[in-house]
LUMLO-132906 format. One record per residue (C-alpha): residue in three letters; x, y, z. Coordinates in nm, 3 decimals. Layout:
BEGIN
+------+---------+---------+---------+
: type :      px :      py :      pz :
+------+---------+---------+---------+
:  ALA :       X :       Y :       Z :
...
+------+---------+---------+---------+
//
This chain:
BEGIN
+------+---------+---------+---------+
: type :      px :      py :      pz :
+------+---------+---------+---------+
:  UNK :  -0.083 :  -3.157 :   0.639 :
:  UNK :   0.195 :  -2.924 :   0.698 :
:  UNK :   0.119 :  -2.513 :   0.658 :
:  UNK :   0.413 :  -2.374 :   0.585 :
:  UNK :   0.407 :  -2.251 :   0.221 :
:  UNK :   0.079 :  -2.353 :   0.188 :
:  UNK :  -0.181 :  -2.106 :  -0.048 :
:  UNK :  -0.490 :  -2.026 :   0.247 :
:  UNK :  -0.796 :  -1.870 :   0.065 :
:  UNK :  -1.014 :  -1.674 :   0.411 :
:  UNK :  -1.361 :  -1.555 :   0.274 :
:  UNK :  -1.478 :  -1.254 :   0.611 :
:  UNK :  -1.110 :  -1.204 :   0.684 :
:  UNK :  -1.141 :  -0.873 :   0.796 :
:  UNK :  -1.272 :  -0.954 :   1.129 :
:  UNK :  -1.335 :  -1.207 :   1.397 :
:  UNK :  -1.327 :  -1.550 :   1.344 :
:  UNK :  -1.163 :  -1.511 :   0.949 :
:  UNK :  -0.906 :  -1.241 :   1.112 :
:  UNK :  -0.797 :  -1.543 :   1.394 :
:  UNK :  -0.787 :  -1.828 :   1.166 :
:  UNK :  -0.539 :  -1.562 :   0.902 :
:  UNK :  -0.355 :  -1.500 :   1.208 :
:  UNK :  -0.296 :  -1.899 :   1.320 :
:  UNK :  -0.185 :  -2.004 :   0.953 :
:  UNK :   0.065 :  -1.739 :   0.909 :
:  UNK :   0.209 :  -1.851 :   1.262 :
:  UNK :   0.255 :  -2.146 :   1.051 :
:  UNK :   0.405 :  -1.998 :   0.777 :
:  UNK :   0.112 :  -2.036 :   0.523 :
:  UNK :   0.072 :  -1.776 :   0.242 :
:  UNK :  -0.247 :  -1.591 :   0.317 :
:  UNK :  -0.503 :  -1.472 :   0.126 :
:  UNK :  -0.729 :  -1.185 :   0.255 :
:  UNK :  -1.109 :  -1.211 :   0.114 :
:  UNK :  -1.331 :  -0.959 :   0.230 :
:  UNK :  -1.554 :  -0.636 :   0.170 :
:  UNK :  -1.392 :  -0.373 :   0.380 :
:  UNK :  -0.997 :  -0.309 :   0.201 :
:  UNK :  -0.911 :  -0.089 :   0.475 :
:  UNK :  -0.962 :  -0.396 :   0.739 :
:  UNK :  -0.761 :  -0.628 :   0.519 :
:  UNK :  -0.497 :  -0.385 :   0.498 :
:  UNK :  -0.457 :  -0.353 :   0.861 :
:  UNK :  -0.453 :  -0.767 :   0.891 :
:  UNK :  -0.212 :  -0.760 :   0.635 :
:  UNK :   0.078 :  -0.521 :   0.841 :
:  UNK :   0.013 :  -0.767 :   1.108 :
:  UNK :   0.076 :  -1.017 :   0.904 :
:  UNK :   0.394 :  -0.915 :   0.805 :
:  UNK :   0.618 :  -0.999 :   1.080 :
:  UNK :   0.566 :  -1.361 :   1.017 :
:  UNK :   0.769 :  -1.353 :   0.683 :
:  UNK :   0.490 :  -1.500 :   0.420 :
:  UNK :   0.314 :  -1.428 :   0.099 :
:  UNK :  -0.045 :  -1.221 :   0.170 :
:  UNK :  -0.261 :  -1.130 :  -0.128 :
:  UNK :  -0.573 :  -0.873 :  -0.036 :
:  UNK :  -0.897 :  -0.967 :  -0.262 :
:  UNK :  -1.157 :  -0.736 :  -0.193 :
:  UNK :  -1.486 :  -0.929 :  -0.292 :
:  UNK :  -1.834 :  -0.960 :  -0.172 :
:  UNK :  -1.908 :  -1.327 :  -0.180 :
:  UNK :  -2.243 :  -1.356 :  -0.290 :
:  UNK :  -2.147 :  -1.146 :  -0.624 :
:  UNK :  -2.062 :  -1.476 :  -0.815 :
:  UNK :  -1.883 :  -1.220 :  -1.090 :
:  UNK :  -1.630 :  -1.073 :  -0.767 :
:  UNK :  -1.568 :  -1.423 :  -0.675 :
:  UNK :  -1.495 :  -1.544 :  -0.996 :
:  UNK :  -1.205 :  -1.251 :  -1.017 :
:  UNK :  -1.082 :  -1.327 :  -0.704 :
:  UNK :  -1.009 :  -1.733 :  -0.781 :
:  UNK :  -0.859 :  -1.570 :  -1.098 :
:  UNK :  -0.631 :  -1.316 :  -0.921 :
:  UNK :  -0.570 :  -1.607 :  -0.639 :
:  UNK :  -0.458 :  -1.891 :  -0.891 :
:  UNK :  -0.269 :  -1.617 :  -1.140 :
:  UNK :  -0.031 :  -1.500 :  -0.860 :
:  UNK :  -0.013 :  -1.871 :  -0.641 :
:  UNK :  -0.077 :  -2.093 :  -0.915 :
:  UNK :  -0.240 :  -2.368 :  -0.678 :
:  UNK :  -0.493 :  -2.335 :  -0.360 :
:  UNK :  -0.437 :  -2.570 :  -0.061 :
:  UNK :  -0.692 :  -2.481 :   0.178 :
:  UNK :  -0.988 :  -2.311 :   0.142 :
:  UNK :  -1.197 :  -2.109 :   0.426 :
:  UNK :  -1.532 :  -2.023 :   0.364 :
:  UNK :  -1.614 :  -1.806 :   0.679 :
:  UNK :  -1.790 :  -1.520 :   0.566 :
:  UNK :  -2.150 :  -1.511 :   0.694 :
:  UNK :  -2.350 :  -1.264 :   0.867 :
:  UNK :  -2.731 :  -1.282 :   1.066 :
:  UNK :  -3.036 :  -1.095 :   1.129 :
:  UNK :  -3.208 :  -1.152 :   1.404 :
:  UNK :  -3.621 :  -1.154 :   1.358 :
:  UNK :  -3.969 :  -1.364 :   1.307 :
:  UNK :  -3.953 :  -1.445 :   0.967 :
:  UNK :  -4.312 :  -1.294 :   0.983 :
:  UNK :  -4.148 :  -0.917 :   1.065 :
:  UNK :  -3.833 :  -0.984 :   0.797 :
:  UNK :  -3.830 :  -0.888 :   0.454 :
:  UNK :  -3.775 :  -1.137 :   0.167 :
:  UNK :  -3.459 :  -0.930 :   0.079 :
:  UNK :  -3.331 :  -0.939 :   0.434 :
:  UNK :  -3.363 :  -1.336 :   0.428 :
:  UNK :  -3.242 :  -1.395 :   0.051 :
:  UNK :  -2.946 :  -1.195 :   0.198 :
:  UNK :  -2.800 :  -1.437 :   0.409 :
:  UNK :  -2.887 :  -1.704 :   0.218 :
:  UNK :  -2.696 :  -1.538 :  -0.070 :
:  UNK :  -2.333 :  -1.483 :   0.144 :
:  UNK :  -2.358 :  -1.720 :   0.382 :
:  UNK :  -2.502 :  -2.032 :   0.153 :
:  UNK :  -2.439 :  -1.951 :  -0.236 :
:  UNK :  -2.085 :  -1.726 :  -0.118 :
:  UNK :  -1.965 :  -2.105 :  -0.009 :
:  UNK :  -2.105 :  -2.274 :  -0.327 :
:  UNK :  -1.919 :  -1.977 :  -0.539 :
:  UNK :  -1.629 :  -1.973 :  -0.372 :
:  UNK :  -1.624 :  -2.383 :  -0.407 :
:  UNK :  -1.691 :  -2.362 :  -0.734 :
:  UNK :  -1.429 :  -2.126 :  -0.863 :
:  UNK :  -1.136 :  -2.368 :  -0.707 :
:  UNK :  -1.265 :  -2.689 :  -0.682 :
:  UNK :  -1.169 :  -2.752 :  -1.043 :
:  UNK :  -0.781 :  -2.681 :  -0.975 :
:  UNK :  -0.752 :  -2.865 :  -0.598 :
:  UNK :  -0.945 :  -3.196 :  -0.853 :
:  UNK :  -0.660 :  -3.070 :  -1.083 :
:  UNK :  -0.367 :  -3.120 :  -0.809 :
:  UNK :  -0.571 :  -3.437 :  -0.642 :
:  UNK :  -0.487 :  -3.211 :  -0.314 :
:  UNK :  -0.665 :  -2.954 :  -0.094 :
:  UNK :  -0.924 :  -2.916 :   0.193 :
:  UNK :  -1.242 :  -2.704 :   0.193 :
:  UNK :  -1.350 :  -2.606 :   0.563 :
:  UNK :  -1.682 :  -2.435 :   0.561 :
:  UNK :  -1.760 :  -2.274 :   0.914 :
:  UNK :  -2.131 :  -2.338 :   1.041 :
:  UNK :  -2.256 :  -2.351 :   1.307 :
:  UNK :  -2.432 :  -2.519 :   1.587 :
:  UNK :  -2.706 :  -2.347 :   1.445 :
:  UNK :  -2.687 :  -2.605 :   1.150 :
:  UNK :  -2.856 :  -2.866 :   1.348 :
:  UNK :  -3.066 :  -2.661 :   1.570 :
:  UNK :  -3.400 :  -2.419 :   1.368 :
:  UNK :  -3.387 :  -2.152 :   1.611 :
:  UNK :  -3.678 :  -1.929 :   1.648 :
:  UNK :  -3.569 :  -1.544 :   1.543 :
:  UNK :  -3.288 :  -1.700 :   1.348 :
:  UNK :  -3.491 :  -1.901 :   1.118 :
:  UNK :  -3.331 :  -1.796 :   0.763 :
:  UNK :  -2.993 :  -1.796 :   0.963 :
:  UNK :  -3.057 :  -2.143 :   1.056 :
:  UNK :  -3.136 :  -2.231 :   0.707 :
:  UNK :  -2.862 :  -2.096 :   0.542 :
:  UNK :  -2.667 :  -2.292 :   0.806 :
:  UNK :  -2.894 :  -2.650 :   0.721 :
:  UNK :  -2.829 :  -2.610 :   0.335 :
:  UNK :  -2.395 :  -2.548 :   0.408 :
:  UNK :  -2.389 :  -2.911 :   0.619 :
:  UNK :  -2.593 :  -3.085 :   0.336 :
:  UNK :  -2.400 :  -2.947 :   0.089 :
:  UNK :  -2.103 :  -3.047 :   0.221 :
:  UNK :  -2.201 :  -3.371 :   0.283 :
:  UNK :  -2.321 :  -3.449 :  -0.060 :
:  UNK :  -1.958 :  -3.284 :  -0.183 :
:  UNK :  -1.782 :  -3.535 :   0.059 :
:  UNK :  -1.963 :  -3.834 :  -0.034 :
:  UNK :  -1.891 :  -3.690 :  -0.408 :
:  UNK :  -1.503 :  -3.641 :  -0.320 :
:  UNK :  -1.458 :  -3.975 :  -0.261 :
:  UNK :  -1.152 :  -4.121 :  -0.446 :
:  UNK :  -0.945 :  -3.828 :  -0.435 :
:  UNK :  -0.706 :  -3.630 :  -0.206 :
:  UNK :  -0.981 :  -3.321 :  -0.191 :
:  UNK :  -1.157 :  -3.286 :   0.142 :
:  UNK :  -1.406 :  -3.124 :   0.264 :
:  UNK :  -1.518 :  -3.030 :   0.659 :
:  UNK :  -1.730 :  -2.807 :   0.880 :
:  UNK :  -1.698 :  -2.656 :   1.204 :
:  UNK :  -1.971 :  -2.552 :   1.337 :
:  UNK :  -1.890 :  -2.365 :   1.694 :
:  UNK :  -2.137 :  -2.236 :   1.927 :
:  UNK :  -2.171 :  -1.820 :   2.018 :
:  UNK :  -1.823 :  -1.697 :   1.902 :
:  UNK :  -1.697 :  -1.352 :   2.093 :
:  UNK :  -1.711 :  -1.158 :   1.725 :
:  UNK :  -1.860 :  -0.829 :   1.606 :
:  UNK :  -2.142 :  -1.105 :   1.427 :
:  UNK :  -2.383 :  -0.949 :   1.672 :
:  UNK :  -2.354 :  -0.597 :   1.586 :
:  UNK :  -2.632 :  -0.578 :   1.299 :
:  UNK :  -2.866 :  -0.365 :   1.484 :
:  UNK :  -3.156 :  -0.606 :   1.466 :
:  UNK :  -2.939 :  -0.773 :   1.780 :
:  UNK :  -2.999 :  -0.454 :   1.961 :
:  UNK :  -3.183 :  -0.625 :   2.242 :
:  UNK :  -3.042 :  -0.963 :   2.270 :
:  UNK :  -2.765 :  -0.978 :   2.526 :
:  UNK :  -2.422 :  -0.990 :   2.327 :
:  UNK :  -2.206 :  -1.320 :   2.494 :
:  UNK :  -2.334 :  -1.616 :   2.691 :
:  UNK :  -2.091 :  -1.697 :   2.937 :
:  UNK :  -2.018 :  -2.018 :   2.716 :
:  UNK :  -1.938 :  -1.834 :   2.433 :
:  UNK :  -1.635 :  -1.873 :   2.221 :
:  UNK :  -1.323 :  -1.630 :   2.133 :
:  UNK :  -1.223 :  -1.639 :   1.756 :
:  UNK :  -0.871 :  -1.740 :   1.806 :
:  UNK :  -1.010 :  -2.081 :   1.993 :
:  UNK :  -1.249 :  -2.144 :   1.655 :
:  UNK :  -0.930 :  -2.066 :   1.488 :
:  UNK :  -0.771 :  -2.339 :   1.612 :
:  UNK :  -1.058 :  -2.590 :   1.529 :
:  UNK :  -0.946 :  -2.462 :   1.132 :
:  UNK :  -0.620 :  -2.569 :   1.189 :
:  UNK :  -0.711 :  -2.901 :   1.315 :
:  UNK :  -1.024 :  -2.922 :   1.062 :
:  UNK :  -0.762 :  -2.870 :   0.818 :
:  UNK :  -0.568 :  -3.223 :   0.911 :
:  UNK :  -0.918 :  -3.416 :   0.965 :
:  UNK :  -1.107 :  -3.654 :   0.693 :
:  UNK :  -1.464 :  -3.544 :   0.956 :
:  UNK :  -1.701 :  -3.420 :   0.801 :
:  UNK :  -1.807 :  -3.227 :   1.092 :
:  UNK :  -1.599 :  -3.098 :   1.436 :
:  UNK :  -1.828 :  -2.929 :   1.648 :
:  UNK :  -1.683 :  -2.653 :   1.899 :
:  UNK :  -1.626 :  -2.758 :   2.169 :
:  UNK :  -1.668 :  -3.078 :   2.077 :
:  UNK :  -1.894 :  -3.138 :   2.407 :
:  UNK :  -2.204 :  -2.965 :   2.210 :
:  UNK :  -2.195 :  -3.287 :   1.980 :
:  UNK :  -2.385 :  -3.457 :   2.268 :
:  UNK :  -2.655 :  -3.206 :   2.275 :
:  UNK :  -2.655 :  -3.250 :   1.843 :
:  UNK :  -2.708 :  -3.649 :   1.888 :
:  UNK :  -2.981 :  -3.603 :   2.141 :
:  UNK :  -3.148 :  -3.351 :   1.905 :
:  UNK :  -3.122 :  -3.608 :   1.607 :
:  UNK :  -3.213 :  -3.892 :   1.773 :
:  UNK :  -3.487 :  -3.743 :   2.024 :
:  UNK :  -3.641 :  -3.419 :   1.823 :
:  UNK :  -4.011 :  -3.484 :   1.913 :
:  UNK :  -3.828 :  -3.443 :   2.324 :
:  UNK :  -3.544 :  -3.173 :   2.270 :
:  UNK :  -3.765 :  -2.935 :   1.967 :
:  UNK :  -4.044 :  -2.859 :   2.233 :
:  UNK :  -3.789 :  -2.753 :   2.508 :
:  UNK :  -3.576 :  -2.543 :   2.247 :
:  UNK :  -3.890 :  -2.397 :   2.132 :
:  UNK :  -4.034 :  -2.303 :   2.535 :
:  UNK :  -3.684 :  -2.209 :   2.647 :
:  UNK :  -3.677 :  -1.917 :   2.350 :
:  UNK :  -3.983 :  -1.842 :   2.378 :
:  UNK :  -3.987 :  -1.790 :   2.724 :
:  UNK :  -3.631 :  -1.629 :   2.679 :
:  UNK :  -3.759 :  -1.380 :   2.438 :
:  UNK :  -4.091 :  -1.305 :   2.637 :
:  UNK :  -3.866 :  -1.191 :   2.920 :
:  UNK :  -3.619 :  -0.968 :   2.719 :
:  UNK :  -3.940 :  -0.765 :   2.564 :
:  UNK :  -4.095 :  -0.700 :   2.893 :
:  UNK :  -3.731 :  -0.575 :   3.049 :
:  UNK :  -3.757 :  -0.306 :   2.752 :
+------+---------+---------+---------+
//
C-alpha cells in the first residue's frame, strides 16, 4: 500500500508511540487523524504536522466511552468519507499485585486498552467491508504472550487484543480488510509515568524509541502477519515460551520475583 492520500485513524496520538507513528504517515503524505484525550496535545501534533502539506482532523475522544467513539467514526467518515488504516494505540498500565489493585483500577485498562480496540473496530469495520479495502493494526505488546507478575490485568488486556485479532483475521478472510499486531518490547514513552511505576526503573537498556515502533506501523501496514514482534529477535524468546512454558514460566516468574525483592529492599 501506498500512504499518500490515505485517511490514518491514531487512537493515543497525543504522545509517544501514537505521536511517532502520526509523524511517519504524514512524511508519507497520509491525511491524519488525531484521536486522543488531551486537545491541547493534539493541537500541538497538529502545527507539526503542518509542514508536510496534508489533511489532519483532531477528535478528542476517550476510547473506552463507546458513545465518544461512536462520534468520532461519525466526524472521521463525514469529513473523509472512507478510512484506510486504522491505529489502535491507545493503552495505558498500572503497575501492582492484583491482590493490592482495585477492581476499578483493573476494569480500567481492560476498558481502553481491550474494549477502546473492539469500539474503535467496530465503528469502521463496516465501511473498510464496504470499500473491500483497509488495514487494522492494533499495538500490543510483548506482554501479550508473556503474564507478567505486577502487570497481570495489563497482560490480560494485552492476551484478549491478540485473540481478538486473530479470530477477526481468520473472520476477514475473503476480503481486502486486514488486520495485524505489533507487539514491541519496553518503548522509551511517558507509558511509565502513572505513579504506581514510581519505583520501577524507567528504560531497560533494550528498550525501544517510539519513532522505531513507528516504523513497524508503517511496515505492519503493507503485511498480511498477523503478528510482527519488535524487534523481531523477541519472536524467539515468544516460540520458546509457547512451546516450552512448564521451562521458561518458572524462570519469568523467579527472575521478577527476585527482581522485585531487590527493588523493595533498595527503598
Amino acid at each position: 500500500m501506498k500512504f499518500k492520500d490515505k485517511v490514518v485513524v491514531i487512537t493515543g496520538a497525543s504522545s509517544g508511540i501514537g505521536e511517532a507513528s502520526a509523524i511517519q504517515f504524514a512524511k508519507e503524505g497520509s491525511n491524519v487523524v488525531l484521536v486522543g484525550r488531551r486537545k491541547e496535545k493534539l493541537f500541538e501534533l497538529e502545527k507539526k504536522l503542518s509542514k508536510y502539506n496534508i489533511l489532519t482532523l483532531i477528535c478528542t475522544c476517550d476510547v473506552s466511552n463507546k458513545l465518544q467513539v461512536k462520534e468520532m467514526a461519525k466526524k472521521v467518515l463525514e469529513k473523509f468519507g472512507r478510512i484506510d488504516i486504522l491505529v489502535n494505540n491507545a493503552g495505558f498500565a498500572i503497575y501492582g499485585n492484583v491482590s493490592d489493585l482495585d477492581i476499578e483500577q483493573i476494569e480500567s485498562q481492560m476498558a481502553t486498552n481491550y474494549f477502546g480496540m473492539v469500539y474503535c473496530i467496530k465503528n469502521f469495520l463496516t465501511k473498510m467491508l464496504e470499500q473491500n479495502s483497509g488495514h487494522i493494526i492494533n499495538i500490543a505488546s510483548v506482554a501479550a504472550s508473556f503474564g507478567l507478575p505486577g502487570l497481570a490485568s495489563y497482560s490480560a488486556s494485552k492476551f484478549a487484543m491478540l485473540g481478538f485479532s486473530e479470530g477477526l483475521q481468520h473472520e476477514l478472510r475473503g476480503t481486502k480488510v486486514r488486520v495485524t499486531v505489533v507487539s514491541p518490547i519496553m518503548v522509551r514513552t511517558n507509558f511509565f509515568d502513572h505513579s504506581s511505576f514510581e519505583s520501577m526503573p524507567k528504560f531497560s537498556p533494550t528498550s525501544l524509541s517510539a519513532e522505531t515502533v513507528a516504523k513497524a506501523i508503517l511496515r505492519a501496514a503493507n503485511s498480511s502477519r498477523l503478528e510482527i514482534i519488535v524487534p523481531a529477535v523477541v519472536r524467539g524468546a515468544v516460540w520458546t515460551k509457547q512451546t516450552f512454558p512448564y521451562l521458561i514460566n518458572p524462570i519469568i516468574g523467579s527472575t521478577f520475583r527476585k527482581y522485585l525483592e531487590s527493588k523493595e529492599k533498595s527503598k
